[in-house]
Every structure is written in C-alpha cells, then in structure tokens.
MDAnalysis code that builds the backbone (N, CA, C; Angstrom):
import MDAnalysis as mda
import numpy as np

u = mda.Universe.empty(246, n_residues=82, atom_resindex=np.repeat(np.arange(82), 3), trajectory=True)
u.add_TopologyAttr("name", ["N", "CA", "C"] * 82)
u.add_TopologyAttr("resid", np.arange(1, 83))
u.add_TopologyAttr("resname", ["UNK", "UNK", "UNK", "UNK", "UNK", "UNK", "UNK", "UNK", "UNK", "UNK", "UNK", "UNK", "UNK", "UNK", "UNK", "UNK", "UNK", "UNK", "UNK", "UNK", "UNK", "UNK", "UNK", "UNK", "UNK", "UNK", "UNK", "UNK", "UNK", "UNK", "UNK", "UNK", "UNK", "UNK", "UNK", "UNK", "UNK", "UNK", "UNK", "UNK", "UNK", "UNK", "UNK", "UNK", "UNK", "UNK", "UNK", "UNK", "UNK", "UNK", "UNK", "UNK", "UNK", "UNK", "UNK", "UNK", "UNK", "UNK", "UNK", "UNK", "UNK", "UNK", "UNK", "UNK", "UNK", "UNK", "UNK", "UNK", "UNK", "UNK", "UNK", "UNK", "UNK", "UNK", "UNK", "UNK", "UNK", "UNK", "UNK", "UNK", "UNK", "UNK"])
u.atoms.positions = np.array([
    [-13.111, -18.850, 28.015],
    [-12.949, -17.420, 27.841],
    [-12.428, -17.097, 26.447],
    [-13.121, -16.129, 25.829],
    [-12.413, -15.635, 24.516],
    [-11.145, -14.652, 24.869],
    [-10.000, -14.668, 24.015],
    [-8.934, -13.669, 24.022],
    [-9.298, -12.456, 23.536],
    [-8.691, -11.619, 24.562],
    [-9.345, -9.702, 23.950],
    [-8.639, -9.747, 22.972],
    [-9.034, -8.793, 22.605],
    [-8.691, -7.977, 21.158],
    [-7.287, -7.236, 21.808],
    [-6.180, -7.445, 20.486],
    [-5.417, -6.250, 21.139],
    [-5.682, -4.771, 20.969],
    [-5.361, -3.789, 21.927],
    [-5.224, -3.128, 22.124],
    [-4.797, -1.868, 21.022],
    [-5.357, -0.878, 20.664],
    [-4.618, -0.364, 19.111],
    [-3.886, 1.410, 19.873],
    [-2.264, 1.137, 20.670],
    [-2.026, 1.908, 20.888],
    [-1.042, 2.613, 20.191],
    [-0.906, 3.901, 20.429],
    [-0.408, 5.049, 19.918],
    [0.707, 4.881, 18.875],
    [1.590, 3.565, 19.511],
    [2.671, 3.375, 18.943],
    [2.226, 2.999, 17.948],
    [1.329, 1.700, 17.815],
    [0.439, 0.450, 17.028],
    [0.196, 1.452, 15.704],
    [-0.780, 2.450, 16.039],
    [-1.773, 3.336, 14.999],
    [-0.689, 3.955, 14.274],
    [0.416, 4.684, 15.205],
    [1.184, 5.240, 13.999],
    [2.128, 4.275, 13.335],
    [2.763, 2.751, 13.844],
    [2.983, 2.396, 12.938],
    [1.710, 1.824, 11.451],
    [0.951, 1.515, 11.640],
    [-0.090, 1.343, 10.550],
    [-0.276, 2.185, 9.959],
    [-0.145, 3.932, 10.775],
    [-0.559, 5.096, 9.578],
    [0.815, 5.042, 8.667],
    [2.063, 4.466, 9.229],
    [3.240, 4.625, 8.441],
    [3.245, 3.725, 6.851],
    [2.429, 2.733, 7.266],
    [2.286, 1.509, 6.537],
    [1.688, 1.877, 5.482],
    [0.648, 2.651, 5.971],
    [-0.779, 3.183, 4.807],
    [-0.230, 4.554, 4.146],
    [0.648, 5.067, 4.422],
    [1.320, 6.379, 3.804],
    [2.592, 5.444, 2.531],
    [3.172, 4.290, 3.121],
    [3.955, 3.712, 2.210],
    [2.993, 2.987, 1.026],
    [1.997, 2.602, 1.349],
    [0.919, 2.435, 0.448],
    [0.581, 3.387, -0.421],
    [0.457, 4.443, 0.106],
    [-0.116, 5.313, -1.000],
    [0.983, 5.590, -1.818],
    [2.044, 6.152, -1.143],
    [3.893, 6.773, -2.194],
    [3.843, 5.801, -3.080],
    [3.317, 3.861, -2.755],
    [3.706, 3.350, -4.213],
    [2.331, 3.087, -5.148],
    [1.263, 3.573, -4.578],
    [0.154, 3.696, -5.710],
    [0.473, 5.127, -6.187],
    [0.925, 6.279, -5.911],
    [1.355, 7.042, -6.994],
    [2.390, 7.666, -7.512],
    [3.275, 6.214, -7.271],
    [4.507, 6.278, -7.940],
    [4.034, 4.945, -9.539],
    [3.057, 4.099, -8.731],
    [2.728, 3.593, -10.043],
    [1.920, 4.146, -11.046],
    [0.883, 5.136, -10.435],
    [0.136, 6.307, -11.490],
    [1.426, 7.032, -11.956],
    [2.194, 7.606, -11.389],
    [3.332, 8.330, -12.626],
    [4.271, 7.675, -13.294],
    [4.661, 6.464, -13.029],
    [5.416, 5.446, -13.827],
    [4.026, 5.485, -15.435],
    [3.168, 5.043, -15.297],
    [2.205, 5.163, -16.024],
    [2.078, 5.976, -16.869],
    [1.968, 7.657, -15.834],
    [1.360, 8.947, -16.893],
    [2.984, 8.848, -17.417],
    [4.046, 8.665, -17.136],
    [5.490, 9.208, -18.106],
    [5.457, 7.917, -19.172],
    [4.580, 7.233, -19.500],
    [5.169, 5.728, -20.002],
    [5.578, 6.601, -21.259],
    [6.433, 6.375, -22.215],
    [7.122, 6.918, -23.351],
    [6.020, 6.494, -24.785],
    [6.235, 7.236, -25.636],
    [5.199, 7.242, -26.327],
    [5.947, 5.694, -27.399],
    [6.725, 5.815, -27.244],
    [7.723, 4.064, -28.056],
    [7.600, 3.705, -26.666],
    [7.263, 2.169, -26.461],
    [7.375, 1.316, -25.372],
    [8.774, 1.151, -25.124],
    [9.296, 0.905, -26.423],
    [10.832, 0.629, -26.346],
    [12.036, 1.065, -25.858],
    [11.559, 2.583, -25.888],
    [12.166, 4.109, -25.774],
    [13.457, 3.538, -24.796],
    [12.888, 3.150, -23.518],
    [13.679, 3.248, -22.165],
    [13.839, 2.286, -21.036],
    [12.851, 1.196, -21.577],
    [13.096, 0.248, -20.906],
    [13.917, -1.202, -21.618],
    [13.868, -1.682, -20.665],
    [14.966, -2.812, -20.706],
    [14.054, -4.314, -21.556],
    [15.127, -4.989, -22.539],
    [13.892, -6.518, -22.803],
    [13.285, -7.247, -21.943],
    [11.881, -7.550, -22.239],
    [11.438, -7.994, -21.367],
    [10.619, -7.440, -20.299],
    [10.840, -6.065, -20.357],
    [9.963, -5.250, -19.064],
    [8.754, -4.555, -19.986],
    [8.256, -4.552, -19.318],
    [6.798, -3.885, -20.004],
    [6.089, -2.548, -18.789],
    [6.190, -1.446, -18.756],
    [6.159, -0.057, -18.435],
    [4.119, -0.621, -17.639],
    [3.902, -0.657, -18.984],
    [2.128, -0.557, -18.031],
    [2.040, -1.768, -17.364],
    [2.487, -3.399, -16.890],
    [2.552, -3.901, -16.782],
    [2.985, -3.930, -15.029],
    [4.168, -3.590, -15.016],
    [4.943, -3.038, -13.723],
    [3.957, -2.076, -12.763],
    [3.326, -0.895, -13.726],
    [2.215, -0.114, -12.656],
    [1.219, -0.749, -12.692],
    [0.828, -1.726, -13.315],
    [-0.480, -2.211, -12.889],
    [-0.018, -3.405, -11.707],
    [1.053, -3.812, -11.604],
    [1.214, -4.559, -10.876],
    [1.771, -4.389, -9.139],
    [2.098, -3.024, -9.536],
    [2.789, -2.565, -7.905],
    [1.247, -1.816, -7.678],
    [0.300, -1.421, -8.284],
    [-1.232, -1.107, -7.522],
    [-1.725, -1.925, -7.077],
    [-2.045, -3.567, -7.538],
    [-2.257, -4.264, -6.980],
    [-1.770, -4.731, -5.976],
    [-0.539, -4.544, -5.887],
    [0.067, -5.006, -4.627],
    [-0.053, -4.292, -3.645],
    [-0.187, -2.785, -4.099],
    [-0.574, -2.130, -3.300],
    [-2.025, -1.884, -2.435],
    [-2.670, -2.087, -3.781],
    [-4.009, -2.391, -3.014],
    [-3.956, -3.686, -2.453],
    [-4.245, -5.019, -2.130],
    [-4.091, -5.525, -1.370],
    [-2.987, -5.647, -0.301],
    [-2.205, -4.833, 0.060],
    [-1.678, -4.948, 1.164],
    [-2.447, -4.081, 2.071],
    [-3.425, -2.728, 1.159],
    [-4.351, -1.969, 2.291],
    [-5.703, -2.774, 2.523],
    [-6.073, -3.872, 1.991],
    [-7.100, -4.493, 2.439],
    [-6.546, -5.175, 3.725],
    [-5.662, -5.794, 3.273],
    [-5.017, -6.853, 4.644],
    [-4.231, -5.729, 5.594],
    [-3.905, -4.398, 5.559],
    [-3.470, -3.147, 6.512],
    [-5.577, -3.046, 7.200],
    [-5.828, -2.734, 6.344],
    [-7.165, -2.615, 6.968],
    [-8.080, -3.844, 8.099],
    [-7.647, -5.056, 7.489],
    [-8.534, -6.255, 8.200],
    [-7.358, -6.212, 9.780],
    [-5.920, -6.372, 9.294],
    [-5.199, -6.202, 10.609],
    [-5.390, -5.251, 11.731],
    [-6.368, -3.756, 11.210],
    [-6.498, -2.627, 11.943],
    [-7.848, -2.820, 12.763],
    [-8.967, -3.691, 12.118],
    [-10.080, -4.065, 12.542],
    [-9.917, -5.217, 13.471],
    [-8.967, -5.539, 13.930],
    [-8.795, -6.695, 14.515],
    [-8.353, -5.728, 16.177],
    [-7.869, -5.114, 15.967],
    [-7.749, -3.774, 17.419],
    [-8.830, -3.056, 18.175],
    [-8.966, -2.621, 19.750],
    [-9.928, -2.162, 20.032],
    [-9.144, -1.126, 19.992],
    [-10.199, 0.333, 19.695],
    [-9.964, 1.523, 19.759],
    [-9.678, 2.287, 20.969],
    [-8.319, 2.572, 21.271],
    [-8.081, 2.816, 22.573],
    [-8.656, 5.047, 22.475],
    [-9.109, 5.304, 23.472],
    [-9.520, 6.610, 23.161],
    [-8.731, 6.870, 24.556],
    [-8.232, 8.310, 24.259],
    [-7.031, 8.764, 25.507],
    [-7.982, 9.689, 26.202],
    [-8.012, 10.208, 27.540],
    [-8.613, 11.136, 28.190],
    [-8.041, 12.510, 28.566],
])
C-alpha cells in the first residue's frame, strides 16, 4: 500500500499562508534595503558589509524557501469544506 498524502487542513494552509507572507515582508524589505542603498557605499554601513550584497542575498533566501514552501504545499491533498 502507498501512504496518503497528508491532508492540507485549515490550520496546515494558514500556517503556510503565514510562511509565504513572511516570505514576501523579507523580499521587500530586501528591495528597500536596496532602493535606500546610500549613494557612498561607505556612508552607513559597517567594514566589511556590503548593502547590495545583503539584499541580494536575503532574496535568494527568500526565494528558495518559496520553492521548497511550494514543493511542501504540493505534497498535500486539497481538502475542500462543504
């Protein structure tokens, strides 16, 4: 026998929509880290940190955590309520 799929209930979906809303707050917190970067790199950050560097790197992270939010969501059957 194969194992069902779990189940994708109410609780399930809204925690994942919570997941995918924290996803987005830090893809555009890394677009405005970005649009404010200071016109001197130097201006405001600390040695060693690099401004475009940091947002390109929390998008990526961000985007792949919604690929793997997404493959975890496809792994659920769609429960439909009556």
């Amino acid at each position: 026998m194969s194992p069902q799929p779990p189940v994708l209930t109410p609780e399930v979906e809204s925690l994942l929509s919570r997941i995918d809303h924290a996803l987005s707050s830090a893809e555009g917190m890394a677009l405005m880290i970005s649009d404010n970067e200071p016109a001197d790199p130097t201006a405001h950050t600390r040695p060693g940190y690099n401004v475009q560097k940091i947002s390109v790197a929390m998008m990526a992270l961000s985007q792949h955590g919604r690929r793997l939010l997404n493959e975890l969501r496809q792994q659920y059957l769609k429960v439909t309520l009556h």
